[in-house]
C-alpha positions in Angstrom: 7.2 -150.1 -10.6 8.6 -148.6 -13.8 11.3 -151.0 -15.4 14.9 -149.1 -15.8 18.0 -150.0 -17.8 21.4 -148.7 -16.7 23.5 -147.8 -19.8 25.9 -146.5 -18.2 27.8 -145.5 -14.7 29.3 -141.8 -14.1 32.1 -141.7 -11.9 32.5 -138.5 -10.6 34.8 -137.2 -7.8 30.9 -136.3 -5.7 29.7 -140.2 -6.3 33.5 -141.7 -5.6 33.4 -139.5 -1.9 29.6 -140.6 -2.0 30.7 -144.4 -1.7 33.6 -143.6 0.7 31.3 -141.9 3.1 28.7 -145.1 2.9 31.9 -147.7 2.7 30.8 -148.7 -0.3 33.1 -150.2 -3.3 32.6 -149.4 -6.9 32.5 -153.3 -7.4 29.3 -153.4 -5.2 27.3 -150.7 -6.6 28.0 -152.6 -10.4 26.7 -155.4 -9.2 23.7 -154.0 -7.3 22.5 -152.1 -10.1 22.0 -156.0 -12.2 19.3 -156.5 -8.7 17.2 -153.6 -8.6 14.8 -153.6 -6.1 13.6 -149.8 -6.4 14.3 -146.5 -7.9 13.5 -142.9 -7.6 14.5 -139.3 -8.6 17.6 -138.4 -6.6 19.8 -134.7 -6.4 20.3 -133.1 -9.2 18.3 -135.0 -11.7 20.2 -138.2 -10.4 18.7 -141.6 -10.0 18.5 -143.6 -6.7 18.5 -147.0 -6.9 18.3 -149.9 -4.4 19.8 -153.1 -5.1 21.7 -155.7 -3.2 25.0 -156.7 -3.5 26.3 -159.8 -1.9 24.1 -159.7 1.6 24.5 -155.6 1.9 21.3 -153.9 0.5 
């Protein structure tokens, strides 16, 4: 797998709702995105990642 580094987080009112429809905090997508476990292109030009937070993947 390609290696990423996250520079930078954009919250915008679609990835706030995003969270709210997921029940997801901001504080748990932070810290997932230090444990990446994989990636791929997303909507829009977006990235997908998947990375754990606490025991929620």
């Amino acid at each position: 797998m390609t290696r990423i580094k996250i520079s930078q987080l954009i919250w915008d009112e679609w990835n706030i709702e995003h969270l709210k429809k997921h029940k997801v905090e901001k504080q748990e997508v932070e810290e997932s995105i230090e444990k990446v476990h994989a990636h791929r292109k997303g909507y829009k030009g977006r990235i997908v990642l998947i990375g754990r937070s606490g025991n929620r993947i």
